[in-house]
N, C-alpha and C positions, 0 to 999 in steps of 0.2 A: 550496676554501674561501676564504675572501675575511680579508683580512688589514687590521685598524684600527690606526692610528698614535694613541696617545695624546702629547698634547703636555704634558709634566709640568713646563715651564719656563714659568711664569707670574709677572708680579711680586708682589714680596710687597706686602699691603695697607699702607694709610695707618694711623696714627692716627685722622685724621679717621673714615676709611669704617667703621674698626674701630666708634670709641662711636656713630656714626650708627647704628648695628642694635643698639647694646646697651640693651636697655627690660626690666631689670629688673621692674619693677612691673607689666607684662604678662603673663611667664614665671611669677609669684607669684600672681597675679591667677586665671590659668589654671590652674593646677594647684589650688589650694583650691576652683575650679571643680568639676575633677573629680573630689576627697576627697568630697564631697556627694553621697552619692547621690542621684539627679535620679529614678530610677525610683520610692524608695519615697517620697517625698512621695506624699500623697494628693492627688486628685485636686480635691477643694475650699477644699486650702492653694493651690495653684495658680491663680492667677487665670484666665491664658490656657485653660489644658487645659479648668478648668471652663465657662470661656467656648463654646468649644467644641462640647465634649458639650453643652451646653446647646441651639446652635443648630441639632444636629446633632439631636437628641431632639423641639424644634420642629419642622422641618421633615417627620422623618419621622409627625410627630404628625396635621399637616397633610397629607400625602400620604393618610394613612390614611384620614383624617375626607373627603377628596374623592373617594377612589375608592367610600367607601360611598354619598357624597351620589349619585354616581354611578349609581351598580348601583339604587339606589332610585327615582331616576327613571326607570330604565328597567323597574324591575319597573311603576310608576305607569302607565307611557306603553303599556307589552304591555296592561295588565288594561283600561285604555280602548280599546284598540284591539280586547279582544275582546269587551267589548258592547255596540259600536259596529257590529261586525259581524253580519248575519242568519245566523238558522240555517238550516240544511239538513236540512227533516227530510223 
């Protein structure tokens, strides 16, 4: 088994470096953050989200309306094609 040396002699910090990382008003900032539940707003107090689903409901809107545009010309293009064709009788 393989054996690790921790080094626990490090020096002690500055002043300086100390208030360098202390940001208060981040720590406070972030946690009323997440007091708020972010889940149950609705979805159309939410600008973003509703944004969103919006573009997302478009698009599938449009998917839909072309695959039928679709399927429709080709039902159009079959029923010319078949009495364009002679019979066999």
């Amino acid at each position: 088994m393989r054996r690790f040396e921790v080094d626990n002699e490090q020096e002690p910090l500055t002043d300086e470096q100390i208030s360098k990382y202390k940001d208060y008003g981040k720590v406070v900032s972030s946690y009323e953050r997440t007091l708020i539940n972010i889940h149950k707003k609705p979805l159309y107090k939410n600008p973003l989200a509703f944004l969103a689903l919006l573009v997302f409901l478009l698009i599938l809107f449009l998917v839909l309306k072309s695959s039928e545009h679709a399927e429709n010309s080709l039902d159009q293009n079959d029923r010319i094609e078949r009495n364009d064709m002679p019979e066999d009788r």
